[in-house]
TIZA-904803 format. One record per atom (N, C-alpha, C): residue in one letter; z, y, x. Coordinates in pm, whole numbers, padded with zeros to 5 digits, always signed. Each point is the difference from the previous one (the first is absolute). Layout:
// residues N
aZYX ...
END
This chain:
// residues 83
x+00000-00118+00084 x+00000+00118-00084 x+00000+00125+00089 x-00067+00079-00020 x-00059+00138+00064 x+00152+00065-00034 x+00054+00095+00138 x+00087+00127-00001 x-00049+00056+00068 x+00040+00134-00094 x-00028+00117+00042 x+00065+00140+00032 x-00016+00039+00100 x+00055+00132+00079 x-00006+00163-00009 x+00025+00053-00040 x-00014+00163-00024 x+00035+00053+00102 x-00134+00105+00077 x+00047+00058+00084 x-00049+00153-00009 x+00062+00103+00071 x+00011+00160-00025 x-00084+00058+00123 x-00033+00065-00003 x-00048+00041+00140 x+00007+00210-00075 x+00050+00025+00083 x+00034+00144-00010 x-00115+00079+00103 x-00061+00071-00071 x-00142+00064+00092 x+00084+00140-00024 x+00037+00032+00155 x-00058+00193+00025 x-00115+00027+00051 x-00072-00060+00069 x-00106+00046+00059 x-00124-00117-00024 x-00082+00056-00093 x-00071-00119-00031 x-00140+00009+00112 x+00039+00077+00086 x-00115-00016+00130 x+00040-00107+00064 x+00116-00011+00028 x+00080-00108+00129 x+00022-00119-00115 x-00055-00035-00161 x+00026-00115-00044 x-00123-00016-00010 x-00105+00033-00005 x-00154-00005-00037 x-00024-00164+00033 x+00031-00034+00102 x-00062-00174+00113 x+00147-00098-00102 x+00060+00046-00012 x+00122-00136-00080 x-00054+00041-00129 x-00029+00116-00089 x-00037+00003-00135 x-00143-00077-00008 x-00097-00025+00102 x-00120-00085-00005 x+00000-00119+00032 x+00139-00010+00025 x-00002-00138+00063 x+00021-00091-00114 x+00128+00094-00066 x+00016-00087-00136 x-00092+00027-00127 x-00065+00095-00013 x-00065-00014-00044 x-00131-00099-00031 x-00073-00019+00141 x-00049-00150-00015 x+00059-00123+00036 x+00088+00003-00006 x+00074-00072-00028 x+00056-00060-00122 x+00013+00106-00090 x-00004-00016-00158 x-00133-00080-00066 x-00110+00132+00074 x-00083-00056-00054 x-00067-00161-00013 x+00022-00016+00138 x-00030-00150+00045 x+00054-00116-00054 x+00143+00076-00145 x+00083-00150-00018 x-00072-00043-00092 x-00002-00151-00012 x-00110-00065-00111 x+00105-00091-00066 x+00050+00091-00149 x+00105-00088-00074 x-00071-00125-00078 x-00105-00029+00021 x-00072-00147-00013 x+00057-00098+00116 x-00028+00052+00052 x+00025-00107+00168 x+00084+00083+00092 x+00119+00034-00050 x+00121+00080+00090 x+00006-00049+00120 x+00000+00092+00103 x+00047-00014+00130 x+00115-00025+00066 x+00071-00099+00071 x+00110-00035+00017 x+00126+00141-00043 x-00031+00157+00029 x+00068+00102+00008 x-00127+00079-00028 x+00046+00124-00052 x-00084+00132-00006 x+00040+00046-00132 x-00118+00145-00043 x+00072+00099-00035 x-00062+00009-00128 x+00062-00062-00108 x-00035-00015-00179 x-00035+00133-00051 x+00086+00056+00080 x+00028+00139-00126 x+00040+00087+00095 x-00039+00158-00058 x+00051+00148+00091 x-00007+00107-00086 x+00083+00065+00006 x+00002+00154-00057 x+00035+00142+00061 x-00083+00084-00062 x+00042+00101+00077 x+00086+00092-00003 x+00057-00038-00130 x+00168+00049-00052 x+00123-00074+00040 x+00106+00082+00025 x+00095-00059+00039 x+00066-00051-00105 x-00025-00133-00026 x+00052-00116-00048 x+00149-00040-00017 x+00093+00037+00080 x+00108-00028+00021 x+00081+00158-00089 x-00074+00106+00012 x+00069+00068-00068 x-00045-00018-00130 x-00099-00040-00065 x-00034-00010-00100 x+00101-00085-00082 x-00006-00170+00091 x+00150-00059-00062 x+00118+00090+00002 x+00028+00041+00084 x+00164+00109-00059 x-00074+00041-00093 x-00042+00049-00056 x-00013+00128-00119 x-00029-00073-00141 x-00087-00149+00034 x+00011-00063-00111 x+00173-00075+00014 x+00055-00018+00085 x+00171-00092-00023 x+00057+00118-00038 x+00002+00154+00033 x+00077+00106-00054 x-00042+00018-00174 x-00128-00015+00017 x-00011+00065-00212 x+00051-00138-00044 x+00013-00106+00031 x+00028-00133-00095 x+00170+00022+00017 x+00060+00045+00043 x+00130+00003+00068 x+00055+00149-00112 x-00093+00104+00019 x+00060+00068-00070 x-00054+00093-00140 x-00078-00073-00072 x-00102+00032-00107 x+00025-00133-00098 x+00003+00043-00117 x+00001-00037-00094 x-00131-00129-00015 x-00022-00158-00040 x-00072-00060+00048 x-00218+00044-00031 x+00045+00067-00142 x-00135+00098-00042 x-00066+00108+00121 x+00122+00081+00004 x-00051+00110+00078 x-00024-00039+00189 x+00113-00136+00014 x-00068-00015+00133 x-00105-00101+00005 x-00076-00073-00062 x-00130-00033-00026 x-00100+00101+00023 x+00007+00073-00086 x-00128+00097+00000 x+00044+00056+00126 x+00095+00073+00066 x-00005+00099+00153 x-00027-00111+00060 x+00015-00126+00012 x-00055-00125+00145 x-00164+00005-00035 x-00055-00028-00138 x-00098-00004-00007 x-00080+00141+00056 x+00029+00076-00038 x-00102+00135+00043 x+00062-00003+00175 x+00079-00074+00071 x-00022+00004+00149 x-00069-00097+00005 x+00021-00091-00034 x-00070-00091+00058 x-00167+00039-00052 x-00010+00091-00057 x-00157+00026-00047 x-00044+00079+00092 x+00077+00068+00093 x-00012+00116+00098 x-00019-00018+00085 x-00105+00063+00091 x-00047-00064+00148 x+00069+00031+00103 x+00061+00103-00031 x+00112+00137+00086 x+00123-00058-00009 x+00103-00059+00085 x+00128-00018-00081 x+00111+00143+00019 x+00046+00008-00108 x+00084+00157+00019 x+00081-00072+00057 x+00075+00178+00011 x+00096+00034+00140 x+00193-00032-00053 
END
């Protein structure tokens, strides 16, 4: 059974990440979820993901179960994750 890993990579200078952002990038591209490769890269985003989970565990935590549905849904509809 396939596990899987979440990882962050924090860009200030996306000149000095340009060669690791292409790397994984074809790298992504190259994964073939027909015929998976012992390791490689399923999935990527260009939102930070990890804050997105806080903000969906904060509205379920402190919203009423209606009203925090709809605020997870319109983030998670959002390409931007707020601040």
């Amino acid at each position: 059974m396939p596990r899987h890993i979440t990882v962050v990579y924090t860009i200030h200078d996306e000149e000095a990440a340009r060669e690791e952002l292409d790397r994984l990038g074809a790298s992504f591209q190259a994964y073939d979820p027909i015929n998976p490769p012992p390791f490689g890269i399923s999935a990527m985003s260009n939102a930070n993901e990890i804050r997105r989970l806080e903000l969906i565990e904060e509205a379920a935590e402190e919203y009423e179960p209606d009203e925090a549905l709809e605020t997870i849904q319109k983030w998670l509809g959002t390409v931007k994750v707020p601040d």
